[in-house]
Backbone and ligand atoms as CSV (ligand in chain L), in Angstrom:
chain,resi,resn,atom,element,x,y,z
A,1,UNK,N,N,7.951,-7.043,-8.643
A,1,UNK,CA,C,7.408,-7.622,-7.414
A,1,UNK,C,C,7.885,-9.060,-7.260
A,2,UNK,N,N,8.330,-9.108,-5.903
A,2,UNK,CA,C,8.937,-10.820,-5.727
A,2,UNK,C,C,8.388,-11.349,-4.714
A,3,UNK,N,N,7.109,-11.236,-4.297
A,3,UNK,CA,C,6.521,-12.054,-3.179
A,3,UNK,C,C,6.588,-10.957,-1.858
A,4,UNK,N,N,6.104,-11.768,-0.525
A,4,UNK,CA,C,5.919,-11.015,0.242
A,4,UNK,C,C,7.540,-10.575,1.100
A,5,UNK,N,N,8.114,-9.141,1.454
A,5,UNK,CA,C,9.172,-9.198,1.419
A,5,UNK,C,C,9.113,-9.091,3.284
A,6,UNK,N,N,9.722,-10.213,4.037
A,6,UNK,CA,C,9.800,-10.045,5.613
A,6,UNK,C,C,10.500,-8.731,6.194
A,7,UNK,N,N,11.261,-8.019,5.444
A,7,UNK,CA,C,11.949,-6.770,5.687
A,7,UNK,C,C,10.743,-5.839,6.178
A,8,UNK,N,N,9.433,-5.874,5.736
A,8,UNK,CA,C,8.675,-4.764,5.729
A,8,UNK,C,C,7.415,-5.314,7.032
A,9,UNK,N,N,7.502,-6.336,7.495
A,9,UNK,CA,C,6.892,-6.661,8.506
A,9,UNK,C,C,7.202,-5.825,10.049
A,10,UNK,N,N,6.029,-5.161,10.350
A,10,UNK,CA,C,6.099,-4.191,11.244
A,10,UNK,C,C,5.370,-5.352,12.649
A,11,UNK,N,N,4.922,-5.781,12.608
A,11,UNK,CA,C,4.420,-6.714,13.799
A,11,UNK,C,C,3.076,-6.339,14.062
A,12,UNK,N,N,2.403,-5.114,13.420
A,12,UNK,CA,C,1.030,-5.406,13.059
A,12,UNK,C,C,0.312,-5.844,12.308
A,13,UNK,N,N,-0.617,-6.929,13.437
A,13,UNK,CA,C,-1.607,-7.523,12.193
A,13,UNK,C,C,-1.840,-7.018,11.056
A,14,UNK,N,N,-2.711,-5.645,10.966
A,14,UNK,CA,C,-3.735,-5.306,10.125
A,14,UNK,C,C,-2.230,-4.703,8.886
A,15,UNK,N,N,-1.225,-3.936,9.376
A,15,UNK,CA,C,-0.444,-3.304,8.191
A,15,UNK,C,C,-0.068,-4.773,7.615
A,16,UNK,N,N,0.576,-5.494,8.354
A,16,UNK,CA,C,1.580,-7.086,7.673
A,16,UNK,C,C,0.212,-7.464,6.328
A,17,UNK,N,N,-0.738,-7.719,7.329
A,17,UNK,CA,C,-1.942,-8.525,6.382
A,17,UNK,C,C,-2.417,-8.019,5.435
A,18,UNK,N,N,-2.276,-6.606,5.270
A,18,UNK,CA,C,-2.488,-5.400,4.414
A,18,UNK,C,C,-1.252,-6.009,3.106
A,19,UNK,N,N,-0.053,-5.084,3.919
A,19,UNK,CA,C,1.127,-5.043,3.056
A,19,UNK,C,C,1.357,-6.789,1.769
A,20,UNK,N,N,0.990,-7.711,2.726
A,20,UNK,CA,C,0.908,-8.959,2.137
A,20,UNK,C,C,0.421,-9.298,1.193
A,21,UNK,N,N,-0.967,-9.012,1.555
A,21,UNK,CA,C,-2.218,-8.943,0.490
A,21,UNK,C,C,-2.245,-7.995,-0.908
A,22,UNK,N,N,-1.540,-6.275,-0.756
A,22,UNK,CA,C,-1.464,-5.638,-1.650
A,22,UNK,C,C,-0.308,-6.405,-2.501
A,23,UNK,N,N,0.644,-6.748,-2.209
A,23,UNK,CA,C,1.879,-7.473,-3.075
A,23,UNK,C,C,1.648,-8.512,-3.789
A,24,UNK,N,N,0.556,-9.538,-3.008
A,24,UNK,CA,C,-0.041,-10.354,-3.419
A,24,UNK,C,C,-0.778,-10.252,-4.944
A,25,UNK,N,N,-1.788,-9.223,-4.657
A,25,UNK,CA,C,-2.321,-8.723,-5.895
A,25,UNK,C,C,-1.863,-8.419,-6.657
A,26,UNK,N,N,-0.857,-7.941,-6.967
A,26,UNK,CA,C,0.096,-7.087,-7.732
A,26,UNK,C,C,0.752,-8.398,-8.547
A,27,UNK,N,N,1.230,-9.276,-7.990
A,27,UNK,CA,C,1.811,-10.623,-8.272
A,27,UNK,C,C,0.803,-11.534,-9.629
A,28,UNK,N,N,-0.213,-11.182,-9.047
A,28,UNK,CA,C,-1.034,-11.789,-9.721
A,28,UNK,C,C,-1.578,-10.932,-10.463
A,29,UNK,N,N,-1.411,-9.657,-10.783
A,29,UNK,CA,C,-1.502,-9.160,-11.990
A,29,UNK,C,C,-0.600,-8.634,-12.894
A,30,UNK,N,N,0.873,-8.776,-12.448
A,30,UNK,CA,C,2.017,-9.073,-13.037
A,30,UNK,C,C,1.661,-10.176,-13.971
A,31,UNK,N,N,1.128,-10.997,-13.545
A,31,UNK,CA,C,1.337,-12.347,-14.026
A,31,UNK,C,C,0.086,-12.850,-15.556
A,32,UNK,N,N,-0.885,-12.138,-14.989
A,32,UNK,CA,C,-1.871,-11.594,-16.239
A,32,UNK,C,C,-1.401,-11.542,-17.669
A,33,UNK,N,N,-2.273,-11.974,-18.589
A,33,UNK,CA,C,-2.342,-11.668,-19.782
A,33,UNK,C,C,-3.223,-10.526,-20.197
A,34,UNK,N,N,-2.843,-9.523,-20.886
A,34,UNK,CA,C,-3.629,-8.224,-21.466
A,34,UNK,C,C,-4.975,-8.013,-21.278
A,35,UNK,N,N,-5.331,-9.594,-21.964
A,35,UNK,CA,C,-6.572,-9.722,-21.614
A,35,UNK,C,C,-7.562,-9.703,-19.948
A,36,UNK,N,N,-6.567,-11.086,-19.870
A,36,UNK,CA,C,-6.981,-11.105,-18.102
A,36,UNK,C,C,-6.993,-9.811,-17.345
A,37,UNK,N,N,-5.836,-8.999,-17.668
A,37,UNK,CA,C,-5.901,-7.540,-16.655
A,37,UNK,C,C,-6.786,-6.686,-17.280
A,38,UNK,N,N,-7.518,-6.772,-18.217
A,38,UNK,CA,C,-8.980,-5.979,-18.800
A,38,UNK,C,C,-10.072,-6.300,-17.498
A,39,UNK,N,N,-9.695,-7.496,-17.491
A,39,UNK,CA,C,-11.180,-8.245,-16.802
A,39,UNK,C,C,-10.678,-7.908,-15.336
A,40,UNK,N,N,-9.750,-7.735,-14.859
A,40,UNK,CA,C,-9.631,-7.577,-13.409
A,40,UNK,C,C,-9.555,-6.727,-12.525
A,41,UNK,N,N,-8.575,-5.521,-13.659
A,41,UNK,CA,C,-9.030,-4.382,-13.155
A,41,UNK,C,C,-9.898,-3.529,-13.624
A,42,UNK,N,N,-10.601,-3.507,-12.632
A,42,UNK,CA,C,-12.358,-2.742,-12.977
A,42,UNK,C,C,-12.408,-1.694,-11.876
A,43,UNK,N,N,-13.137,-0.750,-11.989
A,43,UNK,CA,C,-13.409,0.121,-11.130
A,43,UNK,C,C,-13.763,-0.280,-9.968
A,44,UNK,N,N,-14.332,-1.254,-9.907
A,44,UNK,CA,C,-15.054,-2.036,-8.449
A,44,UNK,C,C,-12.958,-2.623,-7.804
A,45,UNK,N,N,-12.558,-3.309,-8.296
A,45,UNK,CA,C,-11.591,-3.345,-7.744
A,45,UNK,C,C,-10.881,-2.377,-7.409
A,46,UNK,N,N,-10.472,-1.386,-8.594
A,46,UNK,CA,C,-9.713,0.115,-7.858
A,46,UNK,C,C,-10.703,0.502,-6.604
A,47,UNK,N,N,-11.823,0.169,-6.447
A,47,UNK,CA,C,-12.816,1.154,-4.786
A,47,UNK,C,C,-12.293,0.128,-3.900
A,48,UNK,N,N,-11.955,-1.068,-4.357
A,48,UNK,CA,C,-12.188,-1.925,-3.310
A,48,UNK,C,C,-10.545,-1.984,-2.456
A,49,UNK,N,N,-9.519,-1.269,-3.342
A,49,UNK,CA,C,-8.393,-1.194,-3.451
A,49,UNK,C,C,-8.218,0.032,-2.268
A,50,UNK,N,N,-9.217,0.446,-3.214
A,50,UNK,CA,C,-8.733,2.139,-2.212
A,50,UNK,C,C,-9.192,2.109,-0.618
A,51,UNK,N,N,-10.484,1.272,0.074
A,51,UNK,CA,C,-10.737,0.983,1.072
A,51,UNK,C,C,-9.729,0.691,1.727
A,52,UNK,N,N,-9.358,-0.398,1.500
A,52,UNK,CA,C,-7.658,-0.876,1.548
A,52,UNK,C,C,-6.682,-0.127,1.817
A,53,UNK,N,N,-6.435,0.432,0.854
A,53,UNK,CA,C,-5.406,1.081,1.248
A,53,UNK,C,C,-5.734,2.162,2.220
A,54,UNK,N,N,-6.986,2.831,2.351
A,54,UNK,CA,C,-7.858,3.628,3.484
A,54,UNK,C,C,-7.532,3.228,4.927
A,55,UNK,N,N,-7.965,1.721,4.882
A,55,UNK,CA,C,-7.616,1.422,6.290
A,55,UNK,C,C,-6.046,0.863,6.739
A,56,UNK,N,N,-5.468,0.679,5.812
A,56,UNK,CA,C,-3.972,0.283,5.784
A,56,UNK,C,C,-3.242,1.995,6.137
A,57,UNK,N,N,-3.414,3.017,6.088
A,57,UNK,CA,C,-3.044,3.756,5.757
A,57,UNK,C,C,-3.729,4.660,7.681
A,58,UNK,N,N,-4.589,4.326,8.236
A,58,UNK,CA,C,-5.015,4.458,9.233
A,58,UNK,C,C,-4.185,3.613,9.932
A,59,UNK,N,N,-4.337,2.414,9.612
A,59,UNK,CA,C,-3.482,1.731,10.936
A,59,UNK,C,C,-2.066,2.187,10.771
A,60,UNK,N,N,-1.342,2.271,9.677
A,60,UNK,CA,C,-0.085,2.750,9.922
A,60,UNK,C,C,0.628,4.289,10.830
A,61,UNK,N,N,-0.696,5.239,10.506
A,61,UNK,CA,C,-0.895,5.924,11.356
A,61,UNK,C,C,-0.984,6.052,12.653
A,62,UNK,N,N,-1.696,5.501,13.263
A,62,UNK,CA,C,-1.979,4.651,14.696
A,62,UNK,C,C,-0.307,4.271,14.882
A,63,UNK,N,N,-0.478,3.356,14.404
A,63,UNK,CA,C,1.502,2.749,14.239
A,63,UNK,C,C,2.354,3.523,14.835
A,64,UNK,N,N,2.539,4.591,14.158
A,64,UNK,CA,C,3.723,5.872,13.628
A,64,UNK,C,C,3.399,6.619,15.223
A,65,UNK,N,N,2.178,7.003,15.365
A,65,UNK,CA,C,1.689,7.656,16.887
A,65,UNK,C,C,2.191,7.101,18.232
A,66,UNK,N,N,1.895,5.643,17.748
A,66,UNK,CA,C,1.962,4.988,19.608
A,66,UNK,C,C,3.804,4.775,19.865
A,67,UNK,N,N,4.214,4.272,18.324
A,67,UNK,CA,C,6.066,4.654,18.854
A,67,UNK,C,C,6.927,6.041,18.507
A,68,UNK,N,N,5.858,7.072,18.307
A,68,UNK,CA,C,6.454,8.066,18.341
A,68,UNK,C,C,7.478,8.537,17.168
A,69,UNK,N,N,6.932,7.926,16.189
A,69,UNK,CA,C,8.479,8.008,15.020
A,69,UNK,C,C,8.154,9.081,14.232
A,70,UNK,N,N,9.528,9.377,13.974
A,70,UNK,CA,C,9.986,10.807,13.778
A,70,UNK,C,C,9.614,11.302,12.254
A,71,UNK,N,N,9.393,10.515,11.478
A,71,UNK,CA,C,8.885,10.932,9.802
A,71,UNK,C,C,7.537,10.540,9.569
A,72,UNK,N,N,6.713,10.825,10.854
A,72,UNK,CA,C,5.322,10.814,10.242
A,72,UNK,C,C,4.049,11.053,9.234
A,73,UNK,N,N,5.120,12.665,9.610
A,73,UNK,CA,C,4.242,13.765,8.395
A,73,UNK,C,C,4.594,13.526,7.073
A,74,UNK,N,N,5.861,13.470,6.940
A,74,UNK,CA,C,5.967,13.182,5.341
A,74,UNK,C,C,5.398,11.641,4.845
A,75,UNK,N,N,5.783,10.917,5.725
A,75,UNK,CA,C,5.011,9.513,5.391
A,75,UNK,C,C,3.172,9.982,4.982
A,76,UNK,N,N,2.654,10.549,5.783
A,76,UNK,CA,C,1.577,10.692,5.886
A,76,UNK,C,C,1.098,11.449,4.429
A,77,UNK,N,N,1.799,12.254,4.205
A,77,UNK,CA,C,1.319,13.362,3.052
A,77,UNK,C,C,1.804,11.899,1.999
A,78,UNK,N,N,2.283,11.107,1.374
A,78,UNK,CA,C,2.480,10.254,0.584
A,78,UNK,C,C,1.352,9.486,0.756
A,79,UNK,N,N,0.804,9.014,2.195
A,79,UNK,CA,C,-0.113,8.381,1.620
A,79,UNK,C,C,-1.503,8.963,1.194
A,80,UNK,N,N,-1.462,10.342,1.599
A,80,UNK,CA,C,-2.819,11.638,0.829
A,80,UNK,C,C,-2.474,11.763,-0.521
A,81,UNK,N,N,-1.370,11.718,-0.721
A,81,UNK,CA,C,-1.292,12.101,-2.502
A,81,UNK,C,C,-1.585,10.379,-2.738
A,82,UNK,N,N,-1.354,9.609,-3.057
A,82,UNK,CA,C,-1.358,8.230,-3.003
A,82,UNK,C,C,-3.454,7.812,-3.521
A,83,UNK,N,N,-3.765,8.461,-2.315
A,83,UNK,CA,C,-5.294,8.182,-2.168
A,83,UNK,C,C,-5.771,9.312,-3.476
A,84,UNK,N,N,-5.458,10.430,-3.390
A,84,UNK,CA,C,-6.183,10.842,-4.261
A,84,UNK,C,C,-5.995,11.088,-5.761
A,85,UNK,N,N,-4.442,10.398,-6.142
A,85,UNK,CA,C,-4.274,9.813,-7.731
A,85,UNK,C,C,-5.351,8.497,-7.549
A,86,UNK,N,N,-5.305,7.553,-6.669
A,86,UNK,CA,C,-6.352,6.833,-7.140
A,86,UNK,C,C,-7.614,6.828,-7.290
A,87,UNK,N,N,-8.317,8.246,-6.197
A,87,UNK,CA,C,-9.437,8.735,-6.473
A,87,UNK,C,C,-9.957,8.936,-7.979
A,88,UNK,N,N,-8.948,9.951,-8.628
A,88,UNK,CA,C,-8.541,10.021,-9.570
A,88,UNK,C,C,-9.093,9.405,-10.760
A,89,UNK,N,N,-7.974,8.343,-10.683
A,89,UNK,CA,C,-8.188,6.800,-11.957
A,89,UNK,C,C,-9.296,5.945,-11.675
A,90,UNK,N,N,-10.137,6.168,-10.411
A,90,UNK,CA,C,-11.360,5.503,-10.597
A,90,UNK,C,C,-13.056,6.144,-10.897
A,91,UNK,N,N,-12.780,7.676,-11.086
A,91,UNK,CA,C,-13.224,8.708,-11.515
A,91,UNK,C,C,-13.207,8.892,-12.860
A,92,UNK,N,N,-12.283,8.797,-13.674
A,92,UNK,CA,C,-11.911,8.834,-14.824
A,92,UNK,C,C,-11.724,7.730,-15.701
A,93,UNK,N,N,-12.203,6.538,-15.072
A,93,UNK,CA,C,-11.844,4.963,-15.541
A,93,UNK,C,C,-12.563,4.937,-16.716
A,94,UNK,N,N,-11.580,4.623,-17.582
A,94,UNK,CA,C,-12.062,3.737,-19.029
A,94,UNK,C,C,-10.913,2.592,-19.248
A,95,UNK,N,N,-10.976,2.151,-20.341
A,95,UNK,CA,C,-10.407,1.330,-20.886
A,95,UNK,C,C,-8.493,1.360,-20.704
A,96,UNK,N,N,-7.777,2.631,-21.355
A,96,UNK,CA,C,-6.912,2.736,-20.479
A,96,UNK,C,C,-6.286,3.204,-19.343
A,97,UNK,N,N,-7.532,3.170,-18.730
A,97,UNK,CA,C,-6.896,2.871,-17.288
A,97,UNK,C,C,-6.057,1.909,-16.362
A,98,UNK,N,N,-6.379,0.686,-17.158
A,98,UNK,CA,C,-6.274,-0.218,-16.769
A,98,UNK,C,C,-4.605,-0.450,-16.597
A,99,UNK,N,N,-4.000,0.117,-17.460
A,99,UNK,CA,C,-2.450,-0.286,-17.651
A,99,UNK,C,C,-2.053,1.088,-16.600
A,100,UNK,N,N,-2.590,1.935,-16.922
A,100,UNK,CA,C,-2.269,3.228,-15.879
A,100,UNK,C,C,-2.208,2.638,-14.457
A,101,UNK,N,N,-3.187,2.139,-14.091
A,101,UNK,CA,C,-3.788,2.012,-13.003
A,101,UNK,C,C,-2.498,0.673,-12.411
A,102,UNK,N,N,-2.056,-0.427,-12.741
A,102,UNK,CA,C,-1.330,-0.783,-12.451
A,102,UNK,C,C,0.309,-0.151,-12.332
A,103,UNK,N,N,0.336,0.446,-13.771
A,103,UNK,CA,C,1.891,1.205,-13.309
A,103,UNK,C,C,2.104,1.763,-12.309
A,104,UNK,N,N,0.522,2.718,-12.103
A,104,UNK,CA,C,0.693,3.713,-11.020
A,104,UNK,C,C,0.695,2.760,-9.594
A,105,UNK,N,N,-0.094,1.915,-9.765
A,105,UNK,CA,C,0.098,1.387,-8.075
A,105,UNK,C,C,1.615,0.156,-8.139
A,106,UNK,N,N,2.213,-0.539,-8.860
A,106,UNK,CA,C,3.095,-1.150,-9.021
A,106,UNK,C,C,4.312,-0.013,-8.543
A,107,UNK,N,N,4.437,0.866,-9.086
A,107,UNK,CA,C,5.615,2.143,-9.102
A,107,UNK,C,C,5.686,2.492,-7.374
A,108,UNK,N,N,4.146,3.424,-7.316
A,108,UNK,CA,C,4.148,3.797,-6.260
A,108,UNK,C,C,4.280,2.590,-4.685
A,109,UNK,N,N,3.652,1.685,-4.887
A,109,UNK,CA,C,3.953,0.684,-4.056
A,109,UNK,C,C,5.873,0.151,-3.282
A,110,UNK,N,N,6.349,-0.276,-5.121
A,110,UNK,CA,C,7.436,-0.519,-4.864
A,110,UNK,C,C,8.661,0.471,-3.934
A,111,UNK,N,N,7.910,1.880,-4.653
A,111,UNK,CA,C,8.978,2.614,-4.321
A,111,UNK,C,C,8.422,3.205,-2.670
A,112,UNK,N,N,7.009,3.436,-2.415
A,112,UNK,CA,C,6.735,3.959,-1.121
A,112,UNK,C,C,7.069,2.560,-0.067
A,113,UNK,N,N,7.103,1.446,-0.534
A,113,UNK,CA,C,7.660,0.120,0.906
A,113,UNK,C,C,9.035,0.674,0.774
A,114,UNK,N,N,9.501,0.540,0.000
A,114,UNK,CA,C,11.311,0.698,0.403
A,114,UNK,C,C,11.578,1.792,1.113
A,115,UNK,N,N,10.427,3.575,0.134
A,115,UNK,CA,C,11.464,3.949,1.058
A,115,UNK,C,C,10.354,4.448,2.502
A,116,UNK,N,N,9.714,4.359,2.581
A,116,UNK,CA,C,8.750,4.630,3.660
A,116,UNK,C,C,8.350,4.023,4.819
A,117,UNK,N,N,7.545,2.653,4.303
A,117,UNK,CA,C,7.347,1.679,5.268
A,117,UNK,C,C,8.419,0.759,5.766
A,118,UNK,N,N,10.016,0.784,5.353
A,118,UNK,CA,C,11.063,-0.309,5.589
A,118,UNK,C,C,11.591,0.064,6.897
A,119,UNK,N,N,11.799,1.546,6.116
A,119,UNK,CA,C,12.331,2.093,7.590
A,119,UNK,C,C,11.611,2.458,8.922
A,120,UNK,N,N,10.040,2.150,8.552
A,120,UNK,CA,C,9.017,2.178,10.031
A,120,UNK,C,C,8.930,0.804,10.696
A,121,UNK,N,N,9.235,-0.479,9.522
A,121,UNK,CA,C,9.559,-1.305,10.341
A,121,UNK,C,C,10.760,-1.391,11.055
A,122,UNK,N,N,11.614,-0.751,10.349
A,122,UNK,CA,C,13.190,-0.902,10.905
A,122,UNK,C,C,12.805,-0.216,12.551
A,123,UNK,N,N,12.496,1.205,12.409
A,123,UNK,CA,C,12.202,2.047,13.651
A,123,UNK,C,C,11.034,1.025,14.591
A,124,UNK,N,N,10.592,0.475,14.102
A,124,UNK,CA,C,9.336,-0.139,15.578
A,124,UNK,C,C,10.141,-1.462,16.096
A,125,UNK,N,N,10.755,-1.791,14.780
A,125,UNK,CA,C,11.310,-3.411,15.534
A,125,UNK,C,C,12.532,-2.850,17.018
A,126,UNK,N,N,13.359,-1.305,16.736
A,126,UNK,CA,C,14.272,-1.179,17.109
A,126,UNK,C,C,13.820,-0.366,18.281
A,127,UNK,N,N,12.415,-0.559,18.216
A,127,UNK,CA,C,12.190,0.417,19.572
A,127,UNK,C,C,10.354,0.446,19.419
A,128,UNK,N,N,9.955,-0.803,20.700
A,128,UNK,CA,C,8.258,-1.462,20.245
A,128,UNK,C,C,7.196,-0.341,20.747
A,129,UNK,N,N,6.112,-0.469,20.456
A,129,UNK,CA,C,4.795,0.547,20.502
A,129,UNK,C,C,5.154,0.799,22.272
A,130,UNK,N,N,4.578,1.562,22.494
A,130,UNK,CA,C,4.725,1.762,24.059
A,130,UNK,C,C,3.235,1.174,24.409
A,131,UNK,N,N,3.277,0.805,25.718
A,131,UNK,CA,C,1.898,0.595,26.338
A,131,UNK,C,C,1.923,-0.953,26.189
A,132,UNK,N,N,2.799,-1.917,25.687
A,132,UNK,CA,C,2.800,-3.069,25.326
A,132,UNK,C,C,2.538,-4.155,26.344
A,133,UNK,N,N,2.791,-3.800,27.752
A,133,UNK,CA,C,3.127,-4.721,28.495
A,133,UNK,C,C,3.069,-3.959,30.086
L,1,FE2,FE,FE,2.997,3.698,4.385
Protein backbone atom coordinates (compact mmCIF):
# COMPACT_ATOMS: atom_id res chain seq x y z
CA UNK A 1 0.00 0.00 0.00
CA UNK A 2 1.35 3.53 -1.05
CA UNK A 3 -1.14 6.09 -0.01
CA UNK A 4 -4.20 7.22 -1.59
CA UNK A 5 -3.88 6.30 -5.37
CA UNK A 6 -5.81 9.38 -7.72
CA UNK A 7 -6.14 6.67 -10.53
CA UNK A 8 -9.08 5.17 -8.57
CA UNK A 9 -11.02 8.38 -7.93
CA UNK A 10 -14.44 7.96 -9.47
CA UNK A 11 -15.89 11.55 -8.61
CA UNK A 12 -18.06 10.17 -5.93
CA UNK A 13 -18.06 11.50 -2.71
CA UNK A 14 -19.06 8.57 -0.66
CA UNK A 15 -16.81 5.71 -2.97
CA UNK A 16 -13.46 8.43 -3.12
CA UNK A 17 -14.04 8.99 0.82
CA UNK A 18 -14.59 5.33 1.25
CA UNK A 19 -11.73 4.13 -1.08
CA UNK A 20 -9.39 6.81 0.82
CA UNK A 21 -10.21 5.96 4.15
CA UNK A 22 -9.96 2.00 3.57
CA UNK A 23 -6.17 2.57 2.19
CA UNK A 24 -5.71 4.79 4.83
CA UNK A 25 -6.26 2.12 7.38
CA UNK A 26 -4.41 -0.36 5.85
CA UNK A 27 -1.35 2.16 5.88
CA UNK A 28 -1.56 2.38 9.27
CA UNK A 29 -1.63 -1.06 9.94
CA UNK A 30 1.10 -1.85 7.62
CA UNK A 31 2.90 0.28 9.72
CA UNK A 32 2.05 -1.49 13.17
CA UNK A 33 4.09 -3.45 15.36
CA UNK A 34 2.75 -7.19 16.14
CA UNK A 35 1.81 -5.95 19.05
CA UNK A 36 -0.04 -2.78 18.05
CA UNK A 37 -2.03 -4.91 15.31
CA UNK A 38 -3.23 -7.31 18.36
CA UNK A 39 -4.75 -4.23 19.84
CA UNK A 40 -6.33 -2.88 16.67
CA UNK A 41 -7.66 -5.37 15.04
CA UNK A 42 -10.55 -6.49 17.09
CA UNK A 43 -13.73 -7.73 16.09
CA UNK A 44 -15.41 -4.37 16.74
CA UNK A 45 -13.17 -3.02 14.03
CA UNK A 46 -13.63 -5.98 11.47
CA UNK A 47 -17.96 -4.95 12.08
CA UNK A 48 -17.06 -1.61 11.81
CA UNK A 49 -15.06 -2.42 8.61
CA UNK A 50 -17.65 -4.42 7.19
CA UNK A 51 -20.41 -1.52 7.51
CA UNK A 52 -17.99 0.16 5.39
CA UNK A 53 -17.39 -1.69 3.11
CA UNK A 54 -21.51 -2.40 3.13
CA UNK A 55 -22.12 1.01 2.23
CA UNK A 56 -19.08 1.52 -0.07
CA UNK A 57 -20.17 -1.37 -1.91
CA UNK A 58 -23.92 0.12 -2.31
CA UNK A 59 -22.80 3.28 -3.53
CA UNK A 60 -20.60 1.74 -6.07
CA UNK A 61 -23.53 0.00 -7.16
CA UNK A 62 -25.72 2.99 -7.57
CA UNK A 63 -22.44 4.17 -9.52
CA UNK A 64 -22.21 1.18 -11.99
CA UNK A 65 -26.38 1.67 -12.58
CA UNK A 66 -26.69 5.40 -13.31
CA UNK A 67 -23.60 5.10 -16.12
CA UNK A 68 -24.67 2.00 -17.26
CA UNK A 69 -21.29 0.07 -17.19
CA UNK A 70 -20.93 -2.99 -18.67
CA UNK A 71 -19.09 -5.34 -15.82
CA UNK A 72 -21.44 -4.86 -13.14
CA UNK A 73 -22.30 -8.30 -12.29
CA UNK A 74 -19.03 -9.64 -11.94
CA UNK A 75 -17.88 -6.57 -10.03
CA UNK A 76 -20.81 -7.13 -7.90
CA UNK A 77 -20.41 -10.93 -7.12
CA UNK A 78 -16.64 -9.85 -5.81
CA UNK A 79 -17.96 -7.63 -3.65
CA UNK A 80 -20.63 -10.66 -2.13
CA UNK A 81 -17.79 -13.00 -1.82
CA UNK A 82 -15.66 -10.12 -0.27
CA UNK A 83 -18.52 -9.46 2.48
CA UNK A 84 -18.97 -12.81 3.39
CA UNK A 85 -15.11 -14.03 3.94
CA UNK A 86 -15.30 -11.18 6.27
CA UNK A 87 -18.48 -12.24 7.79
CA UNK A 88 -16.57 -15.10 8.23
CA UNK A 89 -13.28 -13.85 10.18
CA UNK A 90 -15.43 -11.90 12.45
CA UNK A 91 -17.48 -14.98 13.38
CA UNK A 92 -14.63 -17.03 13.96
CA UNK A 93 -12.27 -14.28 15.51
CA UNK A 94 -9.57 -15.27 17.84
CA UNK A 95 -6.23 -14.43 18.22
CA UNK A 96 -5.08 -15.47 14.76
CA UNK A 97 -7.19 -13.75 13.09
CA UNK A 98 -5.68 -10.95 13.32
CA UNK A 99 -2.80 -11.53 10.72
CA UNK A 100 -5.51 -13.39 8.56
CA UNK A 101 -7.69 -10.69 8.71
CA UNK A 102 -5.24 -8.18 7.36
CA UNK A 103 -3.72 -10.41 4.57
CA UNK A 104 -7.11 -11.10 3.58
CA UNK A 105 -8.25 -7.49 3.31
CA UNK A 106 -4.63 -6.06 2.20
CA UNK A 107 -4.65 -8.89 -0.84
CA UNK A 108 -8.15 -8.56 -1.62
CA UNK A 109 -8.20 -4.74 -1.58
CA UNK A 110 -5.02 -4.35 -3.58
CA UNK A 111 -5.95 -6.65 -6.10
CA UNK A 112 -10.00 -5.83 -6.34
CA UNK A 113 -8.91 -1.56 -6.88
CA UNK A 114 -6.69 -2.45 -9.74
CA UNK A 115 -8.57 -4.74 -11.23
CA UNK A 116 -12.19 -3.71 -10.59
CA UNK A 117 -12.66 -0.32 -9.33
CA UNK A 118 -9.69 1.36 -11.84
CA UNK A 119 -11.38 0.50 -14.63
CA UNK A 120 -14.97 1.95 -13.23
CA UNK A 121 -13.18 4.96 -12.71
CA UNK A 122 -11.57 4.82 -16.04
CA UNK A 123 -15.34 4.02 -17.57
CA UNK A 124 -17.24 7.02 -15.55
CA UNK A 125 -14.47 9.60 -16.06
CA UNK A 126 -14.79 8.57 -19.95
CA UNK A 127 -18.38 8.76 -20.03
CA UNK A 128 -20.26 10.82 -16.62
CA UNK A 129 -23.45 9.45 -14.62
CA UNK A 130 -26.37 10.50 -16.74
CA UNK A 131 -28.96 12.86 -15.26
CA UNK A 132 -26.02 15.25 -14.30
CA UNK A 133 -27.08 18.41 -15.63
FE1 LIG B 1 -15.65 -2.32 -6.05
Amino acid sequence: MTGWDATLATGNPVVDAVHRHLQELLEIVDRATPRQRQKLVTPRLLRDLYKQFEGLFAAEHALMRDCGYDRQSRHEIEHKAMLSTLAQLIDQFDENCVNMAINFLEKWLASHLKAEDRPLAEFIRQRPPRGGG
